[in-house]
Structures are given as C-alpha cells and as structure tokens.
C-alpha positions as CSV (number, residue, x, y, z in Angstrom):
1,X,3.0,10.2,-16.8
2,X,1.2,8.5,-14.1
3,X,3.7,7.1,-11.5
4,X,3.7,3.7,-9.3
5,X,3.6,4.2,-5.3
6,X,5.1,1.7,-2.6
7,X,3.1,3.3,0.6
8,X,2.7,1.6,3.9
9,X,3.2,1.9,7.4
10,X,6.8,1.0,8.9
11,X,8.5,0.9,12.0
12,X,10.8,2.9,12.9
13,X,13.5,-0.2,12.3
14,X,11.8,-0.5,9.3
15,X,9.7,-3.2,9.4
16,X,5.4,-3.6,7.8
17,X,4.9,-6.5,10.5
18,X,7.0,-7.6,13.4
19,X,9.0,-11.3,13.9
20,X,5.2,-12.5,14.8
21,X,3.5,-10.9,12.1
22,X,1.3,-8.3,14.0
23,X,1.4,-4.9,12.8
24,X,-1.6,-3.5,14.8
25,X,1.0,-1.1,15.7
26,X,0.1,0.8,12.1
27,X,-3.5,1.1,13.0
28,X,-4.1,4.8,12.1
29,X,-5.8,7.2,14.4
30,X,-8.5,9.2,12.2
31,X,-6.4,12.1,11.3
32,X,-3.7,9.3,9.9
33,X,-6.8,7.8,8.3
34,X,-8.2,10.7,6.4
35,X,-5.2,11.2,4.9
36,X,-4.9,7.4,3.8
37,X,-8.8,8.3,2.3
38,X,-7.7,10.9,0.4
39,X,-4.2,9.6,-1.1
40,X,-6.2,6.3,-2.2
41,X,-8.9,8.6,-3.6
42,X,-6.3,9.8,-6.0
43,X,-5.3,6.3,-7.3
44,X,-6.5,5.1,-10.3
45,X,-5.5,1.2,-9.4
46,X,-4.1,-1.0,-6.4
47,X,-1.5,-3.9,-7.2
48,X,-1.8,-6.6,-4.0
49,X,-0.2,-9.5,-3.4
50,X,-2.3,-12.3,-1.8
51,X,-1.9,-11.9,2.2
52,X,-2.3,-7.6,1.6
53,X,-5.3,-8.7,-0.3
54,X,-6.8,-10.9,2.1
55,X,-6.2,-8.3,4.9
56,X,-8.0,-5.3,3.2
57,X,-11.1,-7.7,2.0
58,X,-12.2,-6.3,5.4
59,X,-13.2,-3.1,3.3
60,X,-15.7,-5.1,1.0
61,X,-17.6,-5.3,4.5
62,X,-17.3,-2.7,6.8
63,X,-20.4,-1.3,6.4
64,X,-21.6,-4.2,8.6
65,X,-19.2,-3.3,11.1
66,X,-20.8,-1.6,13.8
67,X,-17.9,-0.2,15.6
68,X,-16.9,1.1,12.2
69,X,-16.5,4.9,12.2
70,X,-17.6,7.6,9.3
71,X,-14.1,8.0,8.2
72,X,-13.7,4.3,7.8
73,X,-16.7,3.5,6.1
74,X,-15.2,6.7,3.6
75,X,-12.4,4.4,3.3
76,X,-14.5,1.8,2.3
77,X,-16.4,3.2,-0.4
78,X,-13.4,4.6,-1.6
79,X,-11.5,0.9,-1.5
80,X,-14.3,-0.8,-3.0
81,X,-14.7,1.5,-5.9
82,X,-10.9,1.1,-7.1
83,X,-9.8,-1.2,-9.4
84,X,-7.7,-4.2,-8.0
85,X,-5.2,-6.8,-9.1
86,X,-3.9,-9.0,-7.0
87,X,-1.2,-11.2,-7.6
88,X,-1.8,-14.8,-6.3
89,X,-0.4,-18.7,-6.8
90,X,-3.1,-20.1,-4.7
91,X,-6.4,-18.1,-4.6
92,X,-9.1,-19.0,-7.7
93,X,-11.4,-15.9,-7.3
94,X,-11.3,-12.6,-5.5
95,X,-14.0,-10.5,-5.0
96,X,-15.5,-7.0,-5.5
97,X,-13.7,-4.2,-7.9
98,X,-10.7,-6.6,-7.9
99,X,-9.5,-9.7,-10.7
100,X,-6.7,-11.5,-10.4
101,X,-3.6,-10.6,-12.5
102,X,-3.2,-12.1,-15.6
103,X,0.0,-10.6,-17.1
104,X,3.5,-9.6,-14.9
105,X,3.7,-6.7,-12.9
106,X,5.1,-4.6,-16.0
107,X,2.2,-4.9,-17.5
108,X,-0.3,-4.9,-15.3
109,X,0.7,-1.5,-14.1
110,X,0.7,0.2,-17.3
111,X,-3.0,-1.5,-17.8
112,X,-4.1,0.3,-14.6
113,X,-2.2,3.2,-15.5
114,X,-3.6,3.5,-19.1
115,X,-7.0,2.7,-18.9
116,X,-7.3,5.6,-16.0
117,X,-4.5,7.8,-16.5
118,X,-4.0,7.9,-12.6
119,X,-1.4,6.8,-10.1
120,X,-1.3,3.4,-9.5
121,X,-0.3,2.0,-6.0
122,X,1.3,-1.6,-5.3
123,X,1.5,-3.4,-1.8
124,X,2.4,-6.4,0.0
125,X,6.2,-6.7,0.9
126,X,6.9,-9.2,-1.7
127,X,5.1,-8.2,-4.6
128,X,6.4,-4.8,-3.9
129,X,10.2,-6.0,-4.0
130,X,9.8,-7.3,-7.5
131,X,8.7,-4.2,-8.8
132,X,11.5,-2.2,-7.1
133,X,14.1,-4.8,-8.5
134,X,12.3,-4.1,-11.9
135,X,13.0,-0.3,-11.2
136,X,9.4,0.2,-11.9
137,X,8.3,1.9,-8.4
138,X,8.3,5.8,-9.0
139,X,7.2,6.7,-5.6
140,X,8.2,5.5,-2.0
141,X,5.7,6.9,0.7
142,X,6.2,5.6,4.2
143,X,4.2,6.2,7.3
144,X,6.7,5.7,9.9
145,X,5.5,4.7,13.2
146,X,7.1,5.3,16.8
147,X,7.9,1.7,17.6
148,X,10.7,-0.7,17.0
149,X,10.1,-4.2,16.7
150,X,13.1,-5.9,16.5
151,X,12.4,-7.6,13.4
152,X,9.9,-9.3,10.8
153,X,9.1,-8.3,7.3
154,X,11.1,-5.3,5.6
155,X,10.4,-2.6,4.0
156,X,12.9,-2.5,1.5
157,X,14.4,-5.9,0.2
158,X,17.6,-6.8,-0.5
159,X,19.0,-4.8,-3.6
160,X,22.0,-5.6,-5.6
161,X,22.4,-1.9,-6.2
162,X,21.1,1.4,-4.4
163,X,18.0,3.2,-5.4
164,X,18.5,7.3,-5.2
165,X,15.7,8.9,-3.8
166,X,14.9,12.6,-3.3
167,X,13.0,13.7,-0.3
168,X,9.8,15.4,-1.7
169,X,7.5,15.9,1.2
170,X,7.5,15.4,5.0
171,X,4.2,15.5,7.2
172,X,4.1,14.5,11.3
173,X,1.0,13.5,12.6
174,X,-0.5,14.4,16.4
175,X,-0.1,10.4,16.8
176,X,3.8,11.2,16.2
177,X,3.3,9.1,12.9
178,X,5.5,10.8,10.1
179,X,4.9,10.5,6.6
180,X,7.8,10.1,4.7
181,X,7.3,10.9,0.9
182,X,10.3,10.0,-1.9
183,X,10.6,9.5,-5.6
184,X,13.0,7.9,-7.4
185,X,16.1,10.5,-8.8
C-alpha cells in the first residue's frame, strides 16, 4: 500500500521557516540535494499547499538559471515530470505537471496513489497538519538542520492526541544535516 510522506527541512527547534519567514538555512549542499533527487524520483505525486507551491515553481524554470548546477537541473526534470496538486483559496491556474485540487485531501491522495501505485508526498506546514489531524500521513521524514531559530512555522501542529512513531532510518550528512526517517506505529 503506497504510503503518504510529510518530508522537509527543520530546525533543530523545529521550525520549516523562522519568526521572519526565511528558511535559506535549509538550502541543501549537493550531497543533501541528490538525496532530495532521488527520494522525489520515487514519488508517484506531490500534495502543496499554495505558498510551498509558489516556492518550488522555481523548478518549472531552472533550466534558464545559469548559476543552476547539474544536480539541480536533475531536480528539475524530476519536479516537473511529477504530478502535482495543490491546494489553494486564492490562485485560478497553476502551471506545468500540476492542477489544482478538486476533492479533500482524502481523496486526492488516494487519486495520486491509485492512478501510480507510488508514494505520495504532501508539503506546506498547513496543508500538512490537516492530513496528520486526519491520521492520513504514513511517513514523517525530517532533514534536521544545525540551527535554531527561535521561532516561526512548526513542524508539527498542535495535536489533541499523540502520534506514535517508530524510528526507521537515520542518515547524517557532511553538512551536519541529519535525516530523520519515521512512520507512524
């Protein structure tokens, strides 16, 4: 049964973005990066809400980047191949391999899920909270940076009861990056 993955980089406070917003902290170095290639390689979908969205439309472009590097122009290739759906109460269109959702999380997962028997990964803070208060995330894969920022946007959101999770894999990274790797259980 093809699961659904919460992965993204977090402070070591546990934070995706700091009081301010900026998370340039989580920029990965490229051994960080080929790893991100080939985890989203395996996915057969990407849930987003609107502001994740907006920040990886970079991808649908980076070929015209010219400080972009061969394992980030893998990433884009990869990106822009793999199906989107991105939650939204403001944007009209989206662009590229991507539509906006048309059904609840529920069952826009199991669409992605069925129709390529894959993985399926969600992101943005928000968006990501409703589907662990749903109970529907299978997977929790953090990338825990070195730095505390005091604050911003968590994680985790508030829960009204715990979530179990066993510890499945642990990798650390020559940037000092550790990749945290849990499922639900």
């Amino acid at each position: 049964m093809p699961k659904l993955i919460y992965s993204m980089s977090v402070s070591l406070d546990g934070f995706i973005a700091g009081p301010d917003g900026n998370f340039d902290w989580g920029a990965p170095d490229e051994e960080l990066h080929r790893f991100h290639n080939e985890q989203v390689r395996a996915l057969g979908g990407h849930l987003l809400g609107r502001r994740l969205y907006e920040t990886m439309k970079y991808w649908e472009t980076a070929q015209e980047d010219p400080a972009a590097t061969d394992y980030a122009l893998e990433f884009a290739e990869i990106w822009k191949a793999l199906p989107k759906v991105v939650f939204s109460n403001t944007l009209d269109e989206v662009v590229g391999n991507s539509r906006l959702a048309q059904g609840g999380i529920a069952e826009e997962v199991a669409e992605l899920q069925e129709r390529s028997g894959k993985d399926v990964a969600i992101g943005g803070a928000d968006l990501a909270a409703e589907a662990i208060k749903l109970g529907l995330v299978d997977d929790f894969r953090l990338f825990d940076h070195p730095v505390v920022v005091g604050g911003g946007k968590p994680f985790f959101p508030s829960l009204d009861q715990s979530v179990h999770l066993s510890l499945v894999e642990t990798r650390t990274f020559a940037s000092r990056v550790v990749y945290l790797h849990y499922e639900r259980g």
